[in-house]
DRENDO-1510 file (C-alpha; in Angstrom, 1 decimal, always signed):
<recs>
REC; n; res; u; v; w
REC; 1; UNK; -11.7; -29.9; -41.3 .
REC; 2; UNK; -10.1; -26.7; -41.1 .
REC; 3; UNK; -12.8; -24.5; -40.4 .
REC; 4; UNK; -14.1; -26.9; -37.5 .
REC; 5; UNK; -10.3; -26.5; -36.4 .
REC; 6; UNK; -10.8; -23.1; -36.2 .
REC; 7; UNK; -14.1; -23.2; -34.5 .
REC; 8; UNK; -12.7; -25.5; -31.6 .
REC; 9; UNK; -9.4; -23.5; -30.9 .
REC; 10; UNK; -11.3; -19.9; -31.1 .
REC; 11; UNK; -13.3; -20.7; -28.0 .
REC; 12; UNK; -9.7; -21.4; -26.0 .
REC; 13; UNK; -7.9; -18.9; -27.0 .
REC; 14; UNK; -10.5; -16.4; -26.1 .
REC; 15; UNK; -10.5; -17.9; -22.8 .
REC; 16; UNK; -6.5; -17.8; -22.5 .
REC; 17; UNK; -6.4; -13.5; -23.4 .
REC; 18; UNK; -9.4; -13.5; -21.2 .
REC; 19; UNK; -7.3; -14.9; -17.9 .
REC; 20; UNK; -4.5; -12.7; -19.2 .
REC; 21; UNK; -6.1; -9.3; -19.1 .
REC; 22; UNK; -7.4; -10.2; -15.7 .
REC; 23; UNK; -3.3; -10.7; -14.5 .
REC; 24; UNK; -2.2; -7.7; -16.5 .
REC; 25; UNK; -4.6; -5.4; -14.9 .
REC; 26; UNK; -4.2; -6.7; -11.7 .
REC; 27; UNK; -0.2; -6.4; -12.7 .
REC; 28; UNK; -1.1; -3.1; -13.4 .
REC; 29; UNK; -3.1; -1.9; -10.5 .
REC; 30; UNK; +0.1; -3.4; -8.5 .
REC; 31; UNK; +2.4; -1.5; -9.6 .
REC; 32; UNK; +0.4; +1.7; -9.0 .
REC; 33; UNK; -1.8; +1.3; -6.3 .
REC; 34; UNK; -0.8; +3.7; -3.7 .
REC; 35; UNK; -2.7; +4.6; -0.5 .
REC; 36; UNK; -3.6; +1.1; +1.8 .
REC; 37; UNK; -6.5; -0.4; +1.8 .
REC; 38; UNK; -9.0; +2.3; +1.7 .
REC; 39; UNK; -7.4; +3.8; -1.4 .
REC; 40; UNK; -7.1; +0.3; -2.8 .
REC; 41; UNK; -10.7; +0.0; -3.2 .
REC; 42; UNK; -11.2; +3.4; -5.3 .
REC; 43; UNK; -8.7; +2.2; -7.6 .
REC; 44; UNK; -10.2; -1.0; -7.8 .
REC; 45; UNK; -13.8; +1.0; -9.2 .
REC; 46; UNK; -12.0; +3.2; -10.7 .
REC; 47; UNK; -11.0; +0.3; -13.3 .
REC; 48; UNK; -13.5; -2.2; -13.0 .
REC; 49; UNK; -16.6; -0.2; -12.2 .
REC; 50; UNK; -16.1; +3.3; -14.0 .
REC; 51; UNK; -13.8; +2.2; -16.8 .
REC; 52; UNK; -14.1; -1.6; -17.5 .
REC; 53; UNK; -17.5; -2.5; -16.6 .
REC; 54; UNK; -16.9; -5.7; -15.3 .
REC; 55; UNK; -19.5; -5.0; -12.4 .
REC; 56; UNK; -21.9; -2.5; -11.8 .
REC; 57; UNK; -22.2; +0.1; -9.0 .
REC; 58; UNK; -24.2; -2.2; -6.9 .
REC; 59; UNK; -22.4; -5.6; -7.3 .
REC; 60; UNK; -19.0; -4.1; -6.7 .
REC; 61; UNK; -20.1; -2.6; -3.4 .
REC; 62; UNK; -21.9; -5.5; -2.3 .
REC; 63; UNK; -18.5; -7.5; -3.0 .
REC; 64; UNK; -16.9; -4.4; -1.0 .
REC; 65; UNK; -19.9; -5.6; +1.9 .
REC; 66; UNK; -19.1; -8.8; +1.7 .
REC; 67; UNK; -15.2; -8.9; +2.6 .
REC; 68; UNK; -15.5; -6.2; +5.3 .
REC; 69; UNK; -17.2; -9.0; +6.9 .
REC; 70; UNK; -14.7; -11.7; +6.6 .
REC; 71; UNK; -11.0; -11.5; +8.6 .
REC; 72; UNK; -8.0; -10.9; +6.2 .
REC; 73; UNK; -6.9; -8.3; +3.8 .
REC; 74; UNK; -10.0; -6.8; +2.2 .
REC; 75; UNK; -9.0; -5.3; -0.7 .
REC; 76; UNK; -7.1; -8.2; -1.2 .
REC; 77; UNK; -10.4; -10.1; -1.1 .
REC; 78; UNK; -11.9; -7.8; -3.1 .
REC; 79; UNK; -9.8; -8.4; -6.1 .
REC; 80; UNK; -10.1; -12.4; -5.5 .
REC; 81; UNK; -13.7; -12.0; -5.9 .
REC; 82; UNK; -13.5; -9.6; -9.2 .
REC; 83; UNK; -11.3; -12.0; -10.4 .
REC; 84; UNK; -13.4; -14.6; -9.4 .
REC; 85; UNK; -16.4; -13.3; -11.4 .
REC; 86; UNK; -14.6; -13.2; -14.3 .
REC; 87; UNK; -12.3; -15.9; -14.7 .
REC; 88; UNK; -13.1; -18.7; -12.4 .
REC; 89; UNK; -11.1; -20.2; -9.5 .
REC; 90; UNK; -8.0; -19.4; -11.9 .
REC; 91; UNK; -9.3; -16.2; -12.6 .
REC; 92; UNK; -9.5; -15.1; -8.9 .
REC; 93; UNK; -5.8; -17.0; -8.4 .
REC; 94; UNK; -4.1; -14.5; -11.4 .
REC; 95; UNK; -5.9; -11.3; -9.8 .
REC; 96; UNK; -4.4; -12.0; -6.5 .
REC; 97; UNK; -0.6; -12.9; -8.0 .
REC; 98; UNK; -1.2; -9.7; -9.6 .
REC; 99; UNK; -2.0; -7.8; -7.3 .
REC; 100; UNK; +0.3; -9.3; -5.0 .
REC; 101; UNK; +3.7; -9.7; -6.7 .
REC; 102; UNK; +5.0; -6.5; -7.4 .
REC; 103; UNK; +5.1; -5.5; -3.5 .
REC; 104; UNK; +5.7; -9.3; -2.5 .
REC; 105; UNK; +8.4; -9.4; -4.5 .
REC; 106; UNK; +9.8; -5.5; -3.4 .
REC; 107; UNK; +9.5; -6.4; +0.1 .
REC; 108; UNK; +11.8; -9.9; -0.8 .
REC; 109; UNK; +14.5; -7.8; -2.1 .
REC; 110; UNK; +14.2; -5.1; +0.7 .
REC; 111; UNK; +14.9; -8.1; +3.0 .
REC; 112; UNK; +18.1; -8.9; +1.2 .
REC; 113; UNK; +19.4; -5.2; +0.8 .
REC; 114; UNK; +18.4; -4.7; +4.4 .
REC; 115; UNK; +22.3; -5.3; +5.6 .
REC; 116; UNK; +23.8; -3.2; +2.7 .
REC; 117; UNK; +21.0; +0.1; +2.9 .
REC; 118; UNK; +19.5; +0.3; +6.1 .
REC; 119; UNK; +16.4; +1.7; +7.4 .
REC; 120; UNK; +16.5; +5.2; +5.7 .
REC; 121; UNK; +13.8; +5.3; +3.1 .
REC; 122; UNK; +12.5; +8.8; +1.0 .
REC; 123; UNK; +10.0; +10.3; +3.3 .
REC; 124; UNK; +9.4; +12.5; +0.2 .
REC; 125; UNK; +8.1; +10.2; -1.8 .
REC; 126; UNK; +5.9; +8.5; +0.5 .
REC; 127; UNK; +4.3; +12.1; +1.3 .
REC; 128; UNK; +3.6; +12.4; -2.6 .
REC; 129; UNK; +1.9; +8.9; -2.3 .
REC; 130; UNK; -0.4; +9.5; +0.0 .
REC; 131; UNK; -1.5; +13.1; -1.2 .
REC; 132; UNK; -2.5; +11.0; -4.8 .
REC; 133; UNK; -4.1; +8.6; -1.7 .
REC; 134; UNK; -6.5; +11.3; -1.0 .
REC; 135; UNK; -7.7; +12.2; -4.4 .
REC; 136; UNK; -8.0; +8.7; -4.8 .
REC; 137; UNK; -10.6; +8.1; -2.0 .
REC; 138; UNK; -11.9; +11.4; -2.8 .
REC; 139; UNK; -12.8; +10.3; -6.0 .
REC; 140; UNK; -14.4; +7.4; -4.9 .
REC; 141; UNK; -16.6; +9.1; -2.5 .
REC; 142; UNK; -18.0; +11.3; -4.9 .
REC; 143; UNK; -19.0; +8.6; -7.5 .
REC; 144; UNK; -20.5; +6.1; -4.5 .
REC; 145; UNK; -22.2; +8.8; -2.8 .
REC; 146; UNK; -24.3; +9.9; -5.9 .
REC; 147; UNK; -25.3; +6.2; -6.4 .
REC; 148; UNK; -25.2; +4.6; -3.3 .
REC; 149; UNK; -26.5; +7.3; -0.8 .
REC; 150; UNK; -29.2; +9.3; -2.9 .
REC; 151; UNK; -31.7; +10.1; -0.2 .
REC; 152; UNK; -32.3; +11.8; +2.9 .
REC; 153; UNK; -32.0; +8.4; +4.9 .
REC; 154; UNK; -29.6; +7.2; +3.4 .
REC; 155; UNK; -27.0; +10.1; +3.6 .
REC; 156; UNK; -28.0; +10.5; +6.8 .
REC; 157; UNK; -27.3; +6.7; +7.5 .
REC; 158; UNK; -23.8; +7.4; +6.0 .
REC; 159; UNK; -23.0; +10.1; +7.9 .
REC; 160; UNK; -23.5; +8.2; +11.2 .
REC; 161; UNK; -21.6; +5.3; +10.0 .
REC; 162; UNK; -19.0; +7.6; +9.4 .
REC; 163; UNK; -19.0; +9.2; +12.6 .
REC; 164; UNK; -19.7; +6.0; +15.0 .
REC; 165; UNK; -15.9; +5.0; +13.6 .
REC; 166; UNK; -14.7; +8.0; +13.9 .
REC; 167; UNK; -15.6; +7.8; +17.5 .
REC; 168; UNK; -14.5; +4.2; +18.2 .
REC; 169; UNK; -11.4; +3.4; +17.0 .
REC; 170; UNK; -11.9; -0.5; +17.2 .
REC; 171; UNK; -11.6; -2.7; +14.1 .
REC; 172; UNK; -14.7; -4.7; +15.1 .
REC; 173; UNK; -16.5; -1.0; +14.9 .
REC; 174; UNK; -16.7; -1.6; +11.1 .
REC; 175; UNK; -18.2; -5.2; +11.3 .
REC; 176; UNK; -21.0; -3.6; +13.9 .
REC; 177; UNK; -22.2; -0.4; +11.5 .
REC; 178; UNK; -22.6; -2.9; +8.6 .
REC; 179; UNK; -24.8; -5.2; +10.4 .
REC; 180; UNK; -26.2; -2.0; +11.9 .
REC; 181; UNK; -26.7; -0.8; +8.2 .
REC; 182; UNK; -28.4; -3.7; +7.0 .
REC; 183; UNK; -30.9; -4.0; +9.8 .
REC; 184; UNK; -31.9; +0.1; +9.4 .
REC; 185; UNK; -32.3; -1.0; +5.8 .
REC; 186; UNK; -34.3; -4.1; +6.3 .
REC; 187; UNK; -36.8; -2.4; +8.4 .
REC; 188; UNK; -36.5; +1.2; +7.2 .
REC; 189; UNK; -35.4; +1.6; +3.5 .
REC; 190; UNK; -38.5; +0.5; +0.7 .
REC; 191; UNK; -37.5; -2.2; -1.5 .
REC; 192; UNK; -35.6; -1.8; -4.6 .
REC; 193; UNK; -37.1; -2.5; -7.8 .
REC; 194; UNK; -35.7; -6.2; -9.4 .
REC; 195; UNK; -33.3; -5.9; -11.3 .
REC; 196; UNK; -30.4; -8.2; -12.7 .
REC; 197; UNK; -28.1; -5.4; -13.2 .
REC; 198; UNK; -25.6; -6.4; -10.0 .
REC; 199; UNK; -25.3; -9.5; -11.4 .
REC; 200; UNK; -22.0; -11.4; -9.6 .
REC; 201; UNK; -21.2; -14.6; -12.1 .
REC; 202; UNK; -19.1; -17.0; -9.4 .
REC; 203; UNK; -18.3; -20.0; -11.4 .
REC; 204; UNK; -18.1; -22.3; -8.7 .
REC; 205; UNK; -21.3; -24.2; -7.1 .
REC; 206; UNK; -21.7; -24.2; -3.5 .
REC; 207; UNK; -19.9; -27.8; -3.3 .
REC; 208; UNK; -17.1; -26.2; -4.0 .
REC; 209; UNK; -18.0; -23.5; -1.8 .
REC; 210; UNK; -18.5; -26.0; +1.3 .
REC; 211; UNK; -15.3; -28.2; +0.5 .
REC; 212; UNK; -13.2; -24.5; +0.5 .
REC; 213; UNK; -14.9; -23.4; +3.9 .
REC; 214; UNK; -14.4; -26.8; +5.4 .
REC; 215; UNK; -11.2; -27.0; +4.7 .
REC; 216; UNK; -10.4; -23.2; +6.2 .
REC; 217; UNK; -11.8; -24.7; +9.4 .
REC; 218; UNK; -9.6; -28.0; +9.4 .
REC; 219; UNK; -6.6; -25.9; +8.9 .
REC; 220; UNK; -7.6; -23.4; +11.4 .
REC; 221; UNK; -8.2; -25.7; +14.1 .
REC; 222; UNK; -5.3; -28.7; +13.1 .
REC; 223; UNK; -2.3; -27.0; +11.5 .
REC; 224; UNK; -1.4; -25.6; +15.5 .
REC; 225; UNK; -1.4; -29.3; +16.7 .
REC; 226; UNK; +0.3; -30.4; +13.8 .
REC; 227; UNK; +3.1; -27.8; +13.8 .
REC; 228; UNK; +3.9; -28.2; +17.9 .
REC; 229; UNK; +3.8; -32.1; +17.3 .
REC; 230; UNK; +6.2; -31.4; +14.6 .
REC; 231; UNK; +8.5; -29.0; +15.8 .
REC; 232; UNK; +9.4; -28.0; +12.3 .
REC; 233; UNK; +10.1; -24.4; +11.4 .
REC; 234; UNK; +8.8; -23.9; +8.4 .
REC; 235; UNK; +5.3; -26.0; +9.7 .
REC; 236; UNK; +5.0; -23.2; +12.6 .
REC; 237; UNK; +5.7; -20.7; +10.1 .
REC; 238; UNK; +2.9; -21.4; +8.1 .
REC; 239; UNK; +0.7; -22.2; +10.9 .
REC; 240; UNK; +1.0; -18.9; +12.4 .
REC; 241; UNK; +0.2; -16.7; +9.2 .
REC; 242; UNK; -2.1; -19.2; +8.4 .
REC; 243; UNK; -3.6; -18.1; +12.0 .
REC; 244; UNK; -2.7; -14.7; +11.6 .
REC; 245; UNK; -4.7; -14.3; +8.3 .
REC; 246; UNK; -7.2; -16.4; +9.5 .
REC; 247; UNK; -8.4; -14.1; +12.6 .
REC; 248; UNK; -7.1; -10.2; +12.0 .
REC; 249; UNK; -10.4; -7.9; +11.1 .
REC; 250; UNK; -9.5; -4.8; +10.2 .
REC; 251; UNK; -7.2; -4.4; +7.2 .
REC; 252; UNK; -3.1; -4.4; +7.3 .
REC; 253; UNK; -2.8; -2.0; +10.1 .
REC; 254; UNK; -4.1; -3.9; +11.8 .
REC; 255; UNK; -2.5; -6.8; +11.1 .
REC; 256; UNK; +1.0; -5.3; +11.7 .
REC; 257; UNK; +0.9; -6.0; +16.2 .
REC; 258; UNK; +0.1; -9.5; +15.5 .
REC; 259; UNK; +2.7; -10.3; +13.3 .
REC; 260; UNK; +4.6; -9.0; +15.8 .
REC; 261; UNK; +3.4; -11.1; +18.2 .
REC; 262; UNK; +4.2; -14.3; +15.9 .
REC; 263; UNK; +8.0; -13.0; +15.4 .
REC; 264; UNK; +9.6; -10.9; +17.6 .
REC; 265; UNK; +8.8; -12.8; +20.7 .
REC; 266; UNK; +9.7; -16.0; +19.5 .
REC; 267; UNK; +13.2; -14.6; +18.2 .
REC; 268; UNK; +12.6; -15.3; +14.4 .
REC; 269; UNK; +13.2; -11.0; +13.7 .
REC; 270; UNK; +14.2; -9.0; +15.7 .
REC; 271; UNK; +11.9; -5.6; +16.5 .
REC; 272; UNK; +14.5; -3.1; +14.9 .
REC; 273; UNK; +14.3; -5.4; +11.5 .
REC; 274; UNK; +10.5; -5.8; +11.9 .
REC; 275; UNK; +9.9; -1.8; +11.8 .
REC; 276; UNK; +12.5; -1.5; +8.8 .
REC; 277; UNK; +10.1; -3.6; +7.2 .
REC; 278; UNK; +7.3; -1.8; +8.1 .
REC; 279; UNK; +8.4; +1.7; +7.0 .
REC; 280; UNK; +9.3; +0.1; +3.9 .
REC; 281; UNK; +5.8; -1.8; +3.3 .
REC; 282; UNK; +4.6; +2.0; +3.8 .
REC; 283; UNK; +6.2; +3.4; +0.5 .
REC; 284; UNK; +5.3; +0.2; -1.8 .
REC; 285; UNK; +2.3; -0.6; -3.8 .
REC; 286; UNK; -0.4; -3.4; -3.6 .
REC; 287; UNK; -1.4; -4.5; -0.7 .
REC; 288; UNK; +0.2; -4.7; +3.1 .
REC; 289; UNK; -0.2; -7.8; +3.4 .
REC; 290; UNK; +2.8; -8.5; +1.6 .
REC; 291; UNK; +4.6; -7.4; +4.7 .
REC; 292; UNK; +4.4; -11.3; +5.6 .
REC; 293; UNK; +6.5; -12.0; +2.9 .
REC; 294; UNK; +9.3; -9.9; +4.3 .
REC; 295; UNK; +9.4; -11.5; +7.3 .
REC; 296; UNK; +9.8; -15.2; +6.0 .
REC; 297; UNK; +12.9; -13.6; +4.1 .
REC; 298; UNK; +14.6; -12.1; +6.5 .
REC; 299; UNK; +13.9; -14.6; +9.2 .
REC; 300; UNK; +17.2; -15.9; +11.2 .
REC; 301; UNK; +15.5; -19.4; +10.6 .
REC; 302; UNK; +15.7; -21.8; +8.0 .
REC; 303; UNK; +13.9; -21.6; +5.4 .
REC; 304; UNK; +14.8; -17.8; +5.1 .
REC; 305; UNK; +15.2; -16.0; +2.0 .
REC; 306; UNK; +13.2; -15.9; -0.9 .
REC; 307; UNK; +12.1; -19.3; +0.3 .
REC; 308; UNK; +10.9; -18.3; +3.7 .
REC; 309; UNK; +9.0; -15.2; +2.5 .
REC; 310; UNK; +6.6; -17.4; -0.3 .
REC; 311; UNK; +5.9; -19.7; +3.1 .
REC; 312; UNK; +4.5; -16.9; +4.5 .
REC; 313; UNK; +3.1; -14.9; +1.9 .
REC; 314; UNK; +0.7; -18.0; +1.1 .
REC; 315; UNK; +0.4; -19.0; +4.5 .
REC; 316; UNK; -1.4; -15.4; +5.5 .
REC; 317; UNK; -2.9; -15.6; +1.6 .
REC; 318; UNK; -4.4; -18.9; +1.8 .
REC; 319; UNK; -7.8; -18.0; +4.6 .
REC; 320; UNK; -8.8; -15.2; +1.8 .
REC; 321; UNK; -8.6; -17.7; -1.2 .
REC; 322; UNK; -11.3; -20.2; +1.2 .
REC; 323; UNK; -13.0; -17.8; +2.4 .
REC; 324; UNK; -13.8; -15.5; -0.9 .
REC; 325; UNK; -14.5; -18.5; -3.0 .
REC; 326; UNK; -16.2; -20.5; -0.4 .
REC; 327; UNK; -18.5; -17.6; +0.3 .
REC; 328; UNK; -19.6; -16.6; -3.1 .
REC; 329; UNK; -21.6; -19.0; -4.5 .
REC; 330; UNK; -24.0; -18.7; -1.6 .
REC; 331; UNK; -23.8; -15.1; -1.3 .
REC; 332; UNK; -24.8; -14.2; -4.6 .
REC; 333; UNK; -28.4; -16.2; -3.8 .
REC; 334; UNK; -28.7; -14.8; -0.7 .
REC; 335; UNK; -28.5; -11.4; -1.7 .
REC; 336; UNK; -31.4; -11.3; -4.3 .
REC; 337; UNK; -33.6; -12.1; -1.7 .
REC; 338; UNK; -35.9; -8.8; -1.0 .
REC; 339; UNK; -35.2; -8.8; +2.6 .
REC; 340; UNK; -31.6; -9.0; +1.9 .
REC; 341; UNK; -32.1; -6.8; -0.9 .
REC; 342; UNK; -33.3; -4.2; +1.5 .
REC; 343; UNK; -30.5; -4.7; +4.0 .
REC; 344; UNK; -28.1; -3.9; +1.1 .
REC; 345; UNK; -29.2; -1.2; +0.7 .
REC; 346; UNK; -28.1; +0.0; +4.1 .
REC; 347; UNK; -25.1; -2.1; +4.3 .
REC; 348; UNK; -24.0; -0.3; +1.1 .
REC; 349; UNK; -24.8; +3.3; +2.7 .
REC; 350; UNK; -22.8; +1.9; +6.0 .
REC; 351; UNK; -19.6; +1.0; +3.5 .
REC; 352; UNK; -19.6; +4.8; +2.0 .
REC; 353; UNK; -20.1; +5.9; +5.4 .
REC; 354; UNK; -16.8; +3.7; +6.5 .
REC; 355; UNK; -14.6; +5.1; +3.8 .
REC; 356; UNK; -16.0; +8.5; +4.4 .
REC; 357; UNK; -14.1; +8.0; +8.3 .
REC; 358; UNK; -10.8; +6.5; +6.3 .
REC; 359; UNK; -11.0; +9.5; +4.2 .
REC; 360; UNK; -10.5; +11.4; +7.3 .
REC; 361; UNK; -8.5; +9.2; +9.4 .
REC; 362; UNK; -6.3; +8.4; +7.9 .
REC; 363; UNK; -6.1; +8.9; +4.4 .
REC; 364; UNK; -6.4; +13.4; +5.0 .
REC; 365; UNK; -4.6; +13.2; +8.4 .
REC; 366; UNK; -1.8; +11.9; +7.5 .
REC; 367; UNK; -1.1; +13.2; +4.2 .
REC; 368; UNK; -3.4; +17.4; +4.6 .
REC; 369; UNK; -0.3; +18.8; +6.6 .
REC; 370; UNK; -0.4; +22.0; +4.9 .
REC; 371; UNK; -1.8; +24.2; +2.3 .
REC; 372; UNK; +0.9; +23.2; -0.5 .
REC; 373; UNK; -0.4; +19.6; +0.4 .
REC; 374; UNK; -4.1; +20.5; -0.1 .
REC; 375; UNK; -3.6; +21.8; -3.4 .
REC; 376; UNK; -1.7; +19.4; -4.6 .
REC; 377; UNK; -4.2; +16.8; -3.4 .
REC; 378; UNK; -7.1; +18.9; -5.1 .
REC; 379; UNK; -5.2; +19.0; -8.2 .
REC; 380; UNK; -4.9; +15.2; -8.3 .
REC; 381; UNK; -8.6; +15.3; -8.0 .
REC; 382; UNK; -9.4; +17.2; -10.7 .
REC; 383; UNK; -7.2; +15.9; -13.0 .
REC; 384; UNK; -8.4; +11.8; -11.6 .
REC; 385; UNK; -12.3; +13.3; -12.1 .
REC; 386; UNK; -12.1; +15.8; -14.7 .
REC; 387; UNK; -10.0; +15.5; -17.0 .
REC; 388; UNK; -9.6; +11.9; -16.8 .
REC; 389; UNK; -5.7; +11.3; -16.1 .
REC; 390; UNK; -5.2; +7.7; -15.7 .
REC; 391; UNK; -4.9; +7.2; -11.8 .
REC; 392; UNK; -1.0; +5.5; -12.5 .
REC; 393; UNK; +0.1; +8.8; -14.1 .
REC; 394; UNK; -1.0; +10.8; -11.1 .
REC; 395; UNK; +0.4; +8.8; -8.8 .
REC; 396; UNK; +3.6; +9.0; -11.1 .
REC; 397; UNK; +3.7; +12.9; -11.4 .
REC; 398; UNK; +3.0; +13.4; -7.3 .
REC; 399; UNK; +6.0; +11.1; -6.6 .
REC; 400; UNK; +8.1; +13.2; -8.7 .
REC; 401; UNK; +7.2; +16.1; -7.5 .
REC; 402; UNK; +7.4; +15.6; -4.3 .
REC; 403; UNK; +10.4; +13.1; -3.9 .
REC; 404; UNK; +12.7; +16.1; -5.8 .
REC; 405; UNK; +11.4; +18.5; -3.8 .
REC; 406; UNK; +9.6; +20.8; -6.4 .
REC; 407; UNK; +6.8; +21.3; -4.4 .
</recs>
């Protein structure tokens, strides 16, 4: 009786540290994920690509693919769909509250300590940040290059991605060189040989996957009827960063004029208090996103507070969460198809090509101001790539130095 005991209880425990390391590591990556978006995504191969191996070279990029496609935070969506793979619907849940919380929660507090502290935050520090930012996305360059961009058409499919978005500073620019990408790849690029190595395990069927989608679309289209009908503050609140998150392409910059569109206007925060926020969201962690929470707490509505910022944190969360999970169990069928096998293979030149143009703009511009800041950055990358520092304690050591001055 004992030993069955044992049998039956092993296989759920297993599963419980399982879901756990996935929050912890998300926790983790929370706390020290400098950079935006852009640098967000090295990080994220840094750990589950090069030191983890949760998903090959391929299958990560292709998830990379796949949410620069779809509105809403994509590194963000990124991590949903890692945590997806390996833990389920719960699984993808505990990556984003990982992710998620330590900013969300930062940018709660800010909104409290807003009257007391003011506006002033340590330019310093942020500097450091972003010169660990550059190693960061350096470092992911050099490993996706290698694998992802190997030949002469490929590179030179990179470098044009790069430079199309370079030149045309719109965020639908990125959407266009991926599907650009793919179709240079589907008639130009020879297939790939078969192979099960980018693997993406979902866990959902595509039942789930069409109840999640339809619902994004019911709330997309109803919640505005339903919140003017209502009149109810908290109702328009989540309608319009349920809207909000539902429509912005681009990443969190761009997300930032909208928002500001939903608020200011309609008297909820006033524009001082919305860019206090916004520096603040600069010098933070995780992703910017979390910026919505903010709002909702230091909203002159009611619900404000802690309670007004979770409104809108989920509200602007919630279109990710439908779209991620509702996508992937069809995605990963599509994609072994050897047409679409073929157009991955540009689509996955086209995404090095659009973080080699972040790298530039503006993950170097904004950090490269000088030659003290260029060797400080190329010492981050040595010590990221060569001798193997764990990216947190970079990111750690930059702030330090930086923030007192040293350097």
């Amino acid at each position: 009786m004992s030993q069955t005991k044992i049998k039956m209880i092993a296989p759920r425990d297993e599963k419980h540290s399982h879901v756990f390391e996935i929050f912890l590591t998300f926790l983790r990556l929370g706390l020290t994920s400098f950079g935006g978006p852009i640098a967000h995504l090295g990080y994220f191969r840094q750990e589950f690509v090069a030191r983890k191996k949760w998903l090959s070279e391929h299958a990560y990029v292709d998830i990379v693919a796949l949410c620069q496609f779809l509105p809403g935070p994509a590194s963000s969506q990124v991590g949903i769909a890692i945590g997806l793979s390996r833990g389920g619907v719960f699984g993808a849940f505990l990556a984003w509250l990982g992710f998620t919380l330590p900013s969300a929660m930062a940018m709660i507090l800010f909104a409290y300590s807003l009257p007391l502290f003011g506006s002033q935050l340590g330019n310093h520090w942020l500097h450091g940040l972003k010169l660990v930012a550059v190693a960061v996305v350096a470092q992911a360059l050099w490993a996706m290059g290698k694998n992802l961009s190997p030949d002469k058409l490929r590179a030179t499919l990179t470098v044009c991605a790069a430079a199309l978005v370079a030149f045309i500073p719109n965020p639908l620019a990125p959407i266009g060189v991926i599907v650009a990408g793919g179709c240079f790849g589907w008639a130009c690029l020879p297939a790939p040989p078969i192979t099960t190595k980018g693997f993406i395990p979902t866990q959902t069927n595509r039942i789930t996957g069409f109840i999640l989608l339809s619902l994004f679309f019911i709330l997309l289209f109803f919640l505005p009827v339903f919140a003017l009908d209502s009149g109810n503050y908290a109702v328009q609140l989540f309608d319009s960063f349920y809207r909000t998150g539902s429509l912005v392409f681009g990443g969190g910059h761009v997300v930032l004029p909208l928002l500001q569109s939903q608020v200011v206007p309609r008297g909820w925060v006033s524009n001082d208090t919305f860019l206090a926020g916004y520096g603040a969201a600069q010098a933070l962690p995780g992703p910017l996103f979390t910026f919505a929470a903010y709002l909702g707490a230091v909203s002159n509505q009611v619900p404000t507070g802690w309670v007004g910022g979770v409104i809108a944190l989920v509200a602007i969360s919630l279109p990710s969460f439908f779209l991620v999970i509702g996508i992937m169990p069809f995605w990963e069928r599509l994609r072994h198809y050897n047409g679409m096998q073929k157009a991955m293979m540009g689509i996955n030149s086209a995404v090095v090509g659009l973080l080699l143009a972040a790298f530039y703009n503006p993950v170097w511009t904004s950090a490269i101001l000088n030659a003290v800041d260029f060797c400080l950055a190329a010492v981050a990358f040595i010590s990221l790539v060569f001798w193997r520092v764990p990216p947190w304690l970079v990111v750690i050591l930059a702030g330090v130095l930086t923030g007192l001055g040293i350097v």
